[in-house]
Backbone as JSON, one array per atom type, in Angstrom:
{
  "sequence": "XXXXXXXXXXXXXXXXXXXXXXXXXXXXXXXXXXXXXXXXXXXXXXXXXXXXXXXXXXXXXXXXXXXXXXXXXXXXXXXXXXXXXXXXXXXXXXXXXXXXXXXXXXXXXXXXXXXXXXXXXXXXXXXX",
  "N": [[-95.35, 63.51, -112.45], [-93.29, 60.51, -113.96], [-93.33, 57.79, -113.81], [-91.15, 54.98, -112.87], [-89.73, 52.98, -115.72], [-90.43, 49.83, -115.53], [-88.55, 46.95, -115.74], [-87.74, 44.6, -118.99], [-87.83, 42.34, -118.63], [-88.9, 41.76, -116.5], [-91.86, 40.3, -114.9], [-95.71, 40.69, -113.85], [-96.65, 38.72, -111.1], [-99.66, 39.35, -110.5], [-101.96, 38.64, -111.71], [-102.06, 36.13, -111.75], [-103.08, 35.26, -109.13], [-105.64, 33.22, -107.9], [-106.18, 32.01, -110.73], [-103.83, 29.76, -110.2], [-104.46, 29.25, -107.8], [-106.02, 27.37, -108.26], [-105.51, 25.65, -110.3], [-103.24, 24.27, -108.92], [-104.14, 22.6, -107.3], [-104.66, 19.23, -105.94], [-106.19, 17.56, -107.98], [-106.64, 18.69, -110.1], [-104.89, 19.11, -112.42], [-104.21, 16.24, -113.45], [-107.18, 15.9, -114.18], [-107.02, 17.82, -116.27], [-105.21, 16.4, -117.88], [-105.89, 13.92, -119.07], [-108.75, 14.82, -120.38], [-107.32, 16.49, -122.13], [-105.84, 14.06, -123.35], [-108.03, 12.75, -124.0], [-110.24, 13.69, -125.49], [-113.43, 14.17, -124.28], [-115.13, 14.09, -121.68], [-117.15, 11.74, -119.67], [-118.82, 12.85, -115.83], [-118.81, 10.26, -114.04], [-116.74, 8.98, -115.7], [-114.49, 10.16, -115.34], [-114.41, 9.77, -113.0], [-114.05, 7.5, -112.59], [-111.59, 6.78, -113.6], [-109.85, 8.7, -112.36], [-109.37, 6.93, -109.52], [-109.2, 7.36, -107.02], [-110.71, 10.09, -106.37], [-112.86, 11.61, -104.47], [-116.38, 12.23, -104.81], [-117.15, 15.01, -104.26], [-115.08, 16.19, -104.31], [-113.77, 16.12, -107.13], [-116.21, 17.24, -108.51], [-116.01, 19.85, -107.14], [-113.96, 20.4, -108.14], [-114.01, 20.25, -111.37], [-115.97, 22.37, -111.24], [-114.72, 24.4, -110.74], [-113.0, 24.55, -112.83], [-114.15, 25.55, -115.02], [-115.43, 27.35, -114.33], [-113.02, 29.47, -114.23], [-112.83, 28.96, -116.85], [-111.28, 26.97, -118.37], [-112.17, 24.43, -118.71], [-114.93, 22.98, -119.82], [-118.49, 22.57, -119.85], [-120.8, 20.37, -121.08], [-124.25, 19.78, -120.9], [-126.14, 16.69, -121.91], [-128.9, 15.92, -123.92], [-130.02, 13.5, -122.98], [-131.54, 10.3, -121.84], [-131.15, 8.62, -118.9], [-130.19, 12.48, -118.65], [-127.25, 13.7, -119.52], [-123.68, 14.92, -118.42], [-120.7, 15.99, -119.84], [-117.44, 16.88, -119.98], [-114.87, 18.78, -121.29], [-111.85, 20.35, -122.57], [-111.29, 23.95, -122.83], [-110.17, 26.25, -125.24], [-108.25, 27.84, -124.16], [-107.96, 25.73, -121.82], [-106.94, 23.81, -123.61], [-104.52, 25.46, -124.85], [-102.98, 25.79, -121.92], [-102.45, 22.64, -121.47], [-100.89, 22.13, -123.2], [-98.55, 23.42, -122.48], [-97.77, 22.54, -120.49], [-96.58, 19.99, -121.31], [-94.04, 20.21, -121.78], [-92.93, 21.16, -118.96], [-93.59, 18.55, -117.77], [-91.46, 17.3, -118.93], [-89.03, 18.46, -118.76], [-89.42, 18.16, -115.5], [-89.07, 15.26, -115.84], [-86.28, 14.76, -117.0], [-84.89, 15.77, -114.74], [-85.06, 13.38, -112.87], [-87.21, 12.09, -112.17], [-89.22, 9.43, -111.54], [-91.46, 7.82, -112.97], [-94.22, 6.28, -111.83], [-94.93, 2.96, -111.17], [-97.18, 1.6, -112.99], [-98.41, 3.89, -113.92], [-101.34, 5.53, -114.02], [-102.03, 7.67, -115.45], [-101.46, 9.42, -118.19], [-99.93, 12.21, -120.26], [-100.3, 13.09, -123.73], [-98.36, 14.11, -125.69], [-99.15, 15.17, -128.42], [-98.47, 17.08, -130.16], [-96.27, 17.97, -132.85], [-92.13, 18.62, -133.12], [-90.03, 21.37, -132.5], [-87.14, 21.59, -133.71]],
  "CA": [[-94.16, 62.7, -112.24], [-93.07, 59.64, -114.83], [-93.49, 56.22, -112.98], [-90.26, 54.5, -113.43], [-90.21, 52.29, -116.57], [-89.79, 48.35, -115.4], [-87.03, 45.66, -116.69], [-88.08, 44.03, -119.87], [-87.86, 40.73, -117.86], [-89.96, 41.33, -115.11], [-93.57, 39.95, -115.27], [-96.43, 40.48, -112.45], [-97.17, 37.77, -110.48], [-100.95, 39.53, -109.19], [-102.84, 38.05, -112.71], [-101.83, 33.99, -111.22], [-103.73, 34.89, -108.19], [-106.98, 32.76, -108.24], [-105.69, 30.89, -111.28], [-102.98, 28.86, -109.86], [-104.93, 28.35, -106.68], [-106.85, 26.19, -109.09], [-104.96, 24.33, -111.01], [-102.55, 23.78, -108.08], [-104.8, 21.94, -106.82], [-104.45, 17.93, -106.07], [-106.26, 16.98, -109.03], [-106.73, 19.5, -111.74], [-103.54, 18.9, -113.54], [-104.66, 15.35, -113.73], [-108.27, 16.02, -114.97], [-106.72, 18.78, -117.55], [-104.56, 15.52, -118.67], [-107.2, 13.23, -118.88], [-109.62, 15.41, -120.71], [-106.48, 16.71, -123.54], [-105.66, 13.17, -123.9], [-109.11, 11.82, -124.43], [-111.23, 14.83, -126.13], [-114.21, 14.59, -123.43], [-115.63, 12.65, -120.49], [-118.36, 12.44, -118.5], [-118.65, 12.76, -114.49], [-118.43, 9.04, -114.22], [-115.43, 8.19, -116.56], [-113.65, 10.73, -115.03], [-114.33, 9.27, -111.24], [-113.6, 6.05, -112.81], [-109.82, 7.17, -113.87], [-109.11, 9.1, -111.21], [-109.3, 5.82, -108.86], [-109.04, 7.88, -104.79], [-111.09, 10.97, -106.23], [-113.94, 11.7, -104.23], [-117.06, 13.04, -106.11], [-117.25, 16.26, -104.27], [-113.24, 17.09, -104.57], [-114.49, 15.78, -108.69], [-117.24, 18.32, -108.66], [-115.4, 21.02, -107.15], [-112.39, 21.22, -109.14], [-114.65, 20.54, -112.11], [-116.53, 23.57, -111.19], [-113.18, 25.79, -110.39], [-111.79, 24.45, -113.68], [-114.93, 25.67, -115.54], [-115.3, 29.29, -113.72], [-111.79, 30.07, -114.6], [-112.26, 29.01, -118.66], [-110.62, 25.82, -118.56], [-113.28, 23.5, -118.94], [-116.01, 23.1, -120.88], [-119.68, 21.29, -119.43], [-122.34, 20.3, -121.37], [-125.28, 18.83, -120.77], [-126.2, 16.14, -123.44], [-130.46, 15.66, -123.98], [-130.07, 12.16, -123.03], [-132.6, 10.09, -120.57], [-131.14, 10.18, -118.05], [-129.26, 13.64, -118.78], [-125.89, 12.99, -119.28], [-122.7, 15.89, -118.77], [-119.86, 15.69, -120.65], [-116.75, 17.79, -119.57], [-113.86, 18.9, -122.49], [-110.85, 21.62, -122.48], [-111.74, 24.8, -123.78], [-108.93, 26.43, -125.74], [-107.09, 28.46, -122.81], [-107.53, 24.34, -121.01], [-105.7, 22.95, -124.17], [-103.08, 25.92, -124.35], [-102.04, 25.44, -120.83], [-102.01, 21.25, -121.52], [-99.54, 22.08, -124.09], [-97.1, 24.21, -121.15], [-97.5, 21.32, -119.09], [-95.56, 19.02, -121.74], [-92.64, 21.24, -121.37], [-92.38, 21.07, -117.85], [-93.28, 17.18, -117.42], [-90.51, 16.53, -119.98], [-88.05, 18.81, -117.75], [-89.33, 17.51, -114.92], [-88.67, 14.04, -116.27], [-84.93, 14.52, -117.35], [-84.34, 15.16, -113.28], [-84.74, 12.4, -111.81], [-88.26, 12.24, -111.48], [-89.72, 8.29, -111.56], [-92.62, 7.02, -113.29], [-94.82, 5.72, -110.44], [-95.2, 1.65, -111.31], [-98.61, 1.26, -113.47], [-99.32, 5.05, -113.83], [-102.84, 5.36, -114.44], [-102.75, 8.95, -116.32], [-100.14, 9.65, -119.18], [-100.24, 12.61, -121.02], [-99.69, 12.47, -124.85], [-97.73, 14.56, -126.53], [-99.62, 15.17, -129.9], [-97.92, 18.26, -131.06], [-94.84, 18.21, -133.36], [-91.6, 19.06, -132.37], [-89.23, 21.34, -133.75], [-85.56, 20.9, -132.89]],
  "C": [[-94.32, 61.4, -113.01], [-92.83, 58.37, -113.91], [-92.13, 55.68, -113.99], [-90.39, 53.31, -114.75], [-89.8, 50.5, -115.98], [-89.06, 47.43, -116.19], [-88.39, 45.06, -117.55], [-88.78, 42.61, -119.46], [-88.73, 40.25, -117.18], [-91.4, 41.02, -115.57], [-94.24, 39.77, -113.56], [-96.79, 39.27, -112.36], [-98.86, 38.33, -110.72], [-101.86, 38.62, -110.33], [-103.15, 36.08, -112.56], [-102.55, 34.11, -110.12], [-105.18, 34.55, -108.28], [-106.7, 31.47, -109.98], [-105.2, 29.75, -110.84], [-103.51, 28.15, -108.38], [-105.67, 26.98, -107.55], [-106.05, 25.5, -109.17], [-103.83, 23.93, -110.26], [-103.34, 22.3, -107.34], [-104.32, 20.3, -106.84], [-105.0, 17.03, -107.14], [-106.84, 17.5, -110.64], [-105.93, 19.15, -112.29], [-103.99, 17.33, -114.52], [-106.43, 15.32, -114.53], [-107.76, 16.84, -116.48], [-105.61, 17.5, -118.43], [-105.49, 14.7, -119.46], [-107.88, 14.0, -120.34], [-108.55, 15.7, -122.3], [-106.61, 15.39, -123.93], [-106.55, 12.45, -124.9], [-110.26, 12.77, -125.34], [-112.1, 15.46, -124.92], [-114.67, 13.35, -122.75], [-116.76, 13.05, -119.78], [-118.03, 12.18, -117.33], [-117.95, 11.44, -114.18], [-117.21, 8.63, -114.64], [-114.43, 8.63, -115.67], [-113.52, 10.13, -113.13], [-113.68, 8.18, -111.68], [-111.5, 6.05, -112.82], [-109.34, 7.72, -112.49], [-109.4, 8.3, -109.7], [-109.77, 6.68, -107.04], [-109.91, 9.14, -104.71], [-112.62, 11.07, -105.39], [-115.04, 12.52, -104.99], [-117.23, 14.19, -105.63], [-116.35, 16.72, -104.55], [-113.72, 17.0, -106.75], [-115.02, 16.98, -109.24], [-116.8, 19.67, -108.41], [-114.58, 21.42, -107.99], [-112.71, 21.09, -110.8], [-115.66, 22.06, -112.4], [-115.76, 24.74, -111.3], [-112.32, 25.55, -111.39], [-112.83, 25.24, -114.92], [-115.14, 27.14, -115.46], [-114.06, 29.54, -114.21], [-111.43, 29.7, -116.53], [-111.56, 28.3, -119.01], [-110.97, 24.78, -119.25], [-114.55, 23.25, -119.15], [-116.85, 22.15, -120.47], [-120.6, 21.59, -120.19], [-123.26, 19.62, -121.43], [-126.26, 18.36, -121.63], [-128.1, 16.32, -123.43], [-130.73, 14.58, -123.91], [-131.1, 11.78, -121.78], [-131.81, 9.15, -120.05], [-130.46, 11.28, -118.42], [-127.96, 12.9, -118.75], [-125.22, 14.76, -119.47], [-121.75, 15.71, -119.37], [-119.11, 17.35, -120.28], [-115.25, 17.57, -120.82], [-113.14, 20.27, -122.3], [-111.74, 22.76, -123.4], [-110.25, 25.57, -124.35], [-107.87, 27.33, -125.14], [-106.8, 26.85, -122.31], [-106.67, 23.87, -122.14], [-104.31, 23.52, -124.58], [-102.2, 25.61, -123.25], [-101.66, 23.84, -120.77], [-101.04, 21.37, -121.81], [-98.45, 22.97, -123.57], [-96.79, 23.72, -120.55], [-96.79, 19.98, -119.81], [-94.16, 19.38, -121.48], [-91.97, 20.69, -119.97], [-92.44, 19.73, -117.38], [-91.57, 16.63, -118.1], [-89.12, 17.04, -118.85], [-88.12, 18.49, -116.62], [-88.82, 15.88, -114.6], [-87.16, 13.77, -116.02], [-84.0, 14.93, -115.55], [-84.61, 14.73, -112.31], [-86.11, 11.94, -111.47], [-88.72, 10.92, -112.34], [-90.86, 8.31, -111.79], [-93.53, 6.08, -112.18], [-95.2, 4.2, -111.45], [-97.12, 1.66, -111.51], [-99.34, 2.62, -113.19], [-100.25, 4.92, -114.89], [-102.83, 6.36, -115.35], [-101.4, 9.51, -116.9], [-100.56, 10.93, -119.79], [-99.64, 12.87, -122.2], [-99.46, 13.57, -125.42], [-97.99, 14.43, -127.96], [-98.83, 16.11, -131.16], [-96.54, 18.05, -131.87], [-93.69, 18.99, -132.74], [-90.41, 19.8, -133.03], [-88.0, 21.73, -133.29], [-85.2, 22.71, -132.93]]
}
């Protein structure tokens, strides 16, 4: 028996499960900004920017952005050791999906919070 053929249109959800728990998250989006904007950061910089983050929520969602192929750690040969965390090129594809939707998010209605700390920059060309 021939399994019906599905609409052109439709796309599975089941491949977002375990992804999107991630980057749903309260401050992945913001680290994956962060990190496009700036190339790479270490532990530190990145606590430093993200002002309310605690270092285990830091560490975790650094770890769950890293397991899923997002984010890129490496550990320099410095005394003391130093890490250094950077997109890997699935983390700077999805940056560049998330201009899209800030920009449409933008055009309704949605306010600039007074002295936002984390911008992300729109590097890419644009073509009308």
């Amino acid at each position: 028996m021939k399994k019906p053929q599905e609409p052109e249109n439709e796309i599975c959800f089941c491949p977002l499960f375990g992804l999107l728990d991630v980057i749903a998250k309260k401050w992945a989006l913001l680290i994956i900004a962060i990190l496009g904007n700036e190339g790479s950061k270490g532990f530190n910089e990145l606590k430093n920017e993200l002002d309310d983050i605690s270092p285990k929520s830091l560490s975790d969602t650094l770890k769950n952005l890293e397991r899923i192929g997002l984010v890129d750690r490496k550990c320099l040969p410095t005394s003391p050791p130093t890490t250094q965390y950077s997109l890997t090129g699935d983390g700077r594809e999805l940056r560049g999906h998330l201009i899209p939707l800030l920009v449409w998010v933008s055009k309704r209605g949605a306010e600039d919070l007074p002295g936002c700390p984390i911008r992300m920059r729109n590097t890419g060309s644009r073509k009308g």
